[in-house]
C-alpha positions in Angstrom: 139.8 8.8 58.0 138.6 8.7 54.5 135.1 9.2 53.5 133.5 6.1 52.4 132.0 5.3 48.7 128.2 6.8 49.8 129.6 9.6 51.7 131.5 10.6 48.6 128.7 10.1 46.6 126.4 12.1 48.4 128.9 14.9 48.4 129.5 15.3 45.0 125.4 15.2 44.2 125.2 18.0 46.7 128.3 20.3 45.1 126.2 19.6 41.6 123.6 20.7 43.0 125.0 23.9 44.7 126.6 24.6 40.9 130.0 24.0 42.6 133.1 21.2 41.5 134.1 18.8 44.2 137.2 20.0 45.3 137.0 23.8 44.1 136.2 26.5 45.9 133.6 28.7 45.0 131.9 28.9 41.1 133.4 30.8 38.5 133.9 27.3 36.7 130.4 26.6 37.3 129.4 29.6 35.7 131.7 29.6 33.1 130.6 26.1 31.9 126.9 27.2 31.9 127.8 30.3 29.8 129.3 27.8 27.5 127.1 25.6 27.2 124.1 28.2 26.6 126.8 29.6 24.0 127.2 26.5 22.3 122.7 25.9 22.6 122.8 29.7 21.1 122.0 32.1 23.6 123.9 34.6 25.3 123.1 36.8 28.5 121.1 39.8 27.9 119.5 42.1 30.5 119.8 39.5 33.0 118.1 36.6 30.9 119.1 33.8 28.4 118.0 34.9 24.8 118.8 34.1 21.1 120.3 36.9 18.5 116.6 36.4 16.9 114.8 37.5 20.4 117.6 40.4 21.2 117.0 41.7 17.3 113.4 41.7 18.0 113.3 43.3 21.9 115.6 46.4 20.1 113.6 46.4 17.2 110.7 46.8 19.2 112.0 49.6 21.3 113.6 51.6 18.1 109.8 51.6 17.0 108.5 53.2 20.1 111.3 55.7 20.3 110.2 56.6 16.9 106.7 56.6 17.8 107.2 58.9 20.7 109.4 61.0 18.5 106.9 61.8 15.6 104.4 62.9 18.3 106.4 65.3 19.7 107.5 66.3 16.1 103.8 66.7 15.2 103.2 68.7 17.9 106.2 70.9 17.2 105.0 71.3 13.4 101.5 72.1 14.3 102.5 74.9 16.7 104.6 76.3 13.5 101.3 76.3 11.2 100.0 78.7 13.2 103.4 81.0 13.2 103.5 82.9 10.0 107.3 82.7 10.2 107.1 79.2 9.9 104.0 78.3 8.9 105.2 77.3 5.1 108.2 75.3 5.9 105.7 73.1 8.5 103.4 72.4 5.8 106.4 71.2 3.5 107.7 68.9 6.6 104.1 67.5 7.0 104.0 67.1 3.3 107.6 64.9 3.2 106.0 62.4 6.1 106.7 58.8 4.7 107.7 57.0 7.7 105.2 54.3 9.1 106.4 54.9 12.4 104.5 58.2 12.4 101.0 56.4 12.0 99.7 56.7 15.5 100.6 60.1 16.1 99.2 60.8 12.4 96.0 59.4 13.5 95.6 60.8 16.9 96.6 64.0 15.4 94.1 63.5 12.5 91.2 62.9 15.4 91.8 65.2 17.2 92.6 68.5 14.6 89.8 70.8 13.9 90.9 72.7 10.9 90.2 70.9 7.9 93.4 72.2 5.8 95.2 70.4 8.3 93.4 67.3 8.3 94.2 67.2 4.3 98.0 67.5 5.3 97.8 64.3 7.9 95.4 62.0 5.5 97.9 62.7 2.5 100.4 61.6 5.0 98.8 57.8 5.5 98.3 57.9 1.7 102.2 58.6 1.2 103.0 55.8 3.8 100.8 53.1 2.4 101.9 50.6 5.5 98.6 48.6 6.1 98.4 50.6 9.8 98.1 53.7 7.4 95.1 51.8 5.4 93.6 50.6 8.6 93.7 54.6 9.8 92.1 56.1 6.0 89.5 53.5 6.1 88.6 54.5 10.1 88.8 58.0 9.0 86.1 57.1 5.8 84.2 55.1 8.2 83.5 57.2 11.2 85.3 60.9 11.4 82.7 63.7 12.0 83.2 65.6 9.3 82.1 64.2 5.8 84.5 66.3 3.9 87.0 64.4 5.7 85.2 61.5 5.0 85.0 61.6 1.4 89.1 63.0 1.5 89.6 59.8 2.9 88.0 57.1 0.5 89.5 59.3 -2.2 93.2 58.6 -1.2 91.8 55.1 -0.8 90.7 55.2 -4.3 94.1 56.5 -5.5 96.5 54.9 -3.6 95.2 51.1 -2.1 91.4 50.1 -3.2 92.4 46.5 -3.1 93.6 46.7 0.6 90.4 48.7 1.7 87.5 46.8 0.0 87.8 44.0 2.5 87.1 46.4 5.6 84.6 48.6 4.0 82.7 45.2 2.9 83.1 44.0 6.7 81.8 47.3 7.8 78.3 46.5 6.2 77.3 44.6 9.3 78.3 47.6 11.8 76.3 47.5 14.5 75.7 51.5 13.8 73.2 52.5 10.6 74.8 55.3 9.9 78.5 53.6 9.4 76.5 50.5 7.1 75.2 53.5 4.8 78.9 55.1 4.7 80.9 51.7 3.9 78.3 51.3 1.0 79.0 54.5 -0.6 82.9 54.1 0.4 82.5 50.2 -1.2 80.9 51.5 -4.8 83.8 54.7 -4.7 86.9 51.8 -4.5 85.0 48.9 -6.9 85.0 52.0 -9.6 88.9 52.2 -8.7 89.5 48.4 -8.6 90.4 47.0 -11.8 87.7 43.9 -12.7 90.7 41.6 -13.2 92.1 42.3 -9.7 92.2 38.6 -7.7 90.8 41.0 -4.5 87.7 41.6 -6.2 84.8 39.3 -5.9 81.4 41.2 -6.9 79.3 37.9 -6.2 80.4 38.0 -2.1 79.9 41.6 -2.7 76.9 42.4 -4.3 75.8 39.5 -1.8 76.9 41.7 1.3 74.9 45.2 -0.2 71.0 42.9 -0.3 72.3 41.6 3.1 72.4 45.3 4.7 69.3 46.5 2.1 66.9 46.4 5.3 68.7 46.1 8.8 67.0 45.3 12.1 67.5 47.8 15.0 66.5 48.7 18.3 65.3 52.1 19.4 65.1 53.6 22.8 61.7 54.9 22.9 60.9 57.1 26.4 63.1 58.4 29.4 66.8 57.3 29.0 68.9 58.1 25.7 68.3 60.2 22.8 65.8 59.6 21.0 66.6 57.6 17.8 69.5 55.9 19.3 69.7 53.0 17.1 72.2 49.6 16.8 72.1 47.3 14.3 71.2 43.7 14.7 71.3 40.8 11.8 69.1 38.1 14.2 66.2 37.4 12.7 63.7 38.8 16.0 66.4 41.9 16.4 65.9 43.0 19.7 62.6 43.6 22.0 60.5 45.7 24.0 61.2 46.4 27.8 58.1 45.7 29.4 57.5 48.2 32.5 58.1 51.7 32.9 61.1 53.2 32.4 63.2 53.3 28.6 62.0 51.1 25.9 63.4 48.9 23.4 61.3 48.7 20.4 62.4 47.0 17.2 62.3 49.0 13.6 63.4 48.2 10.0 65.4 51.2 8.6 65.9 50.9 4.9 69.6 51.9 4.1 69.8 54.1 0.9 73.4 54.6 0.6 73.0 50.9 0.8 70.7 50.5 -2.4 72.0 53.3 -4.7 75.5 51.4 -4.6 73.8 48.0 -5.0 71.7 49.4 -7.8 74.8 51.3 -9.6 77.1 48.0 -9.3 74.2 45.6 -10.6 72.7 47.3 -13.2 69.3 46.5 -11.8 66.9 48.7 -9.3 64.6 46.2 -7.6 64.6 48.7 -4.6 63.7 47.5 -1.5 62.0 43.8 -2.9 64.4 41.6 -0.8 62.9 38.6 -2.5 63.4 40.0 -6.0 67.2 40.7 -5.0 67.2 37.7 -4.1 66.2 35.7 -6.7 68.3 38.1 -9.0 71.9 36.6 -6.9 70.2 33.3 -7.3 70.6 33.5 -11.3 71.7 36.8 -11.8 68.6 37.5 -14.2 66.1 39.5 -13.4 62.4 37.7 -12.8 60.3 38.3 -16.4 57.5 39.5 -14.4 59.7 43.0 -13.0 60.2 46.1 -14.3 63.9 47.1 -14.1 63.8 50.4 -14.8 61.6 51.5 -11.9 63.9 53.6 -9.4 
């Protein structure tokens, strides 16, 4: 007996649903029609998804850049073992000196963390300078900002200064509200290095938002921990207006203090022609109109 019109019906939404054809067995059809028609949409089958030519391009581009990452730290390595090798010692320093890739930033800067000989250090920031990728910038203007060493400080804002002042002067100016006194004292003397560098003309430069930024960290608010607990003189920066408090009770305390930033005011003073030193309201005034009240003296230091 024939199947009637419903029965029918019903079968062939239940074979569409299993991926099947009415009529054939199993589903190479089936999946050759959905191969098509993702073809056609323009995907094709890739490690066991659906995925455009664009997404496949980026997934291998992706994993090229962290074979090469991988590869440059164990080339590092290799060439810092050598330094130390008086066989090989010279040709290491002349591979370290060709590095131009940007794929060797992150073992660069782990490396430059991490090394403890200074002539070494020079070889791995000369490095970033060479690659001039903006993860290199981001790396010189980390190293400026917060490696122990100030000669490695100072090695760094100078490639800065030779190679990319425009692309730095935005972090060093951000780095005026670090939460950290020492750091706002180095991105000021960093900040007056690259404006020197900077030519006035460049679009990047804007000494109003600037100079603006420098009276803003003249005085900063922090909070000491006085007593039992850390350090003495363990400071952070706030920019509230109250900056911090005391802990009441025994135990650590909080108390607030005012540390004037010197760094902070020599590369104000040197980029506005004027020393009003530590008179906030003076400064003040002076951005308002950028003349000096009649009733100050600008040549006290």
């Amino acid at each position: 007996m024939a199947p009637s019109r419903a029965c029918r019906a019903a079968l062939i939404a239940l074979c569409v649903a299993c991926g099947a054809r009415p009529g054939v067995a199993g589903s190479p059809s089936a999946a050759k029609t959905q191969q098509e028609t993702m073809a056609e949409r323009g995907y094709v089958r890739y490690r066991g998804a659906w995925r455009t030519a664009q997404e496949i391009e980026l997934v291998e581009r992706a994993e090229r850049a962290q074979t090469a990452r991988a590869e440059w730290k164990g080339r590092l390595e290799r060439l810092r073992r050598q330094l130390e090798q008086p066989a090989h010692a010279d040709r290491a320093a002349e591979e370290m000196a060709e590095i131009a890739d940007p794929a060797a930033v992150p073992a660069v800067s782990a490396a430059l963390a991490e090394e403890r000989a200074f002539r070494v250090r020079g070889l791995l920031l000369a490095a970033l300078a060479r690659i001039r990728s903006a993860d290199a910038t981001r790396s010189l203007v980390l190293a400026a900002l917060d490696h122990a060493d100030p000669e490695t400080r100072i090695a760094a804002v100078e490639h800065l200064a030779t190679v990319g002042p425009e692309a730095a002067l935005a972090a060093f100016a951000a780095a005026l509200e670090s939460p950290e006194n020492p750091r706002v004292n180095r991105a000021a003397e960093a900040l007056g290095r690259l404006l020197e560098a900077v030519p006035r003309e460049s679009p990047v430069r804007d000494d109003d938002a600037v100079l603006g930024r420098l009276v803003a960290a003249l005085q900063t608010r922090h909070v000491t921990v006085a007593g039992e607990g850390p350090p003495e003189g363990s400071t952070n920066v706030t920019f509230t207006p109250s900056g911090g408090g005391l802990a009441l009770g025994g135990g650590p305390r909080r108390v607030p203090v005012t540390l004037k930033n010197d760094r902070v005011l020599e590369t104000l003073a040197a980029r506005a022609g004027v020393n009003f030193e530590w008179d906030l309201a003076a400064w003040r005034a002076w951005l308002a109109t950028r003349e000096a009240p009649a009733d100050l003296d600008l040549r006290r230091r």
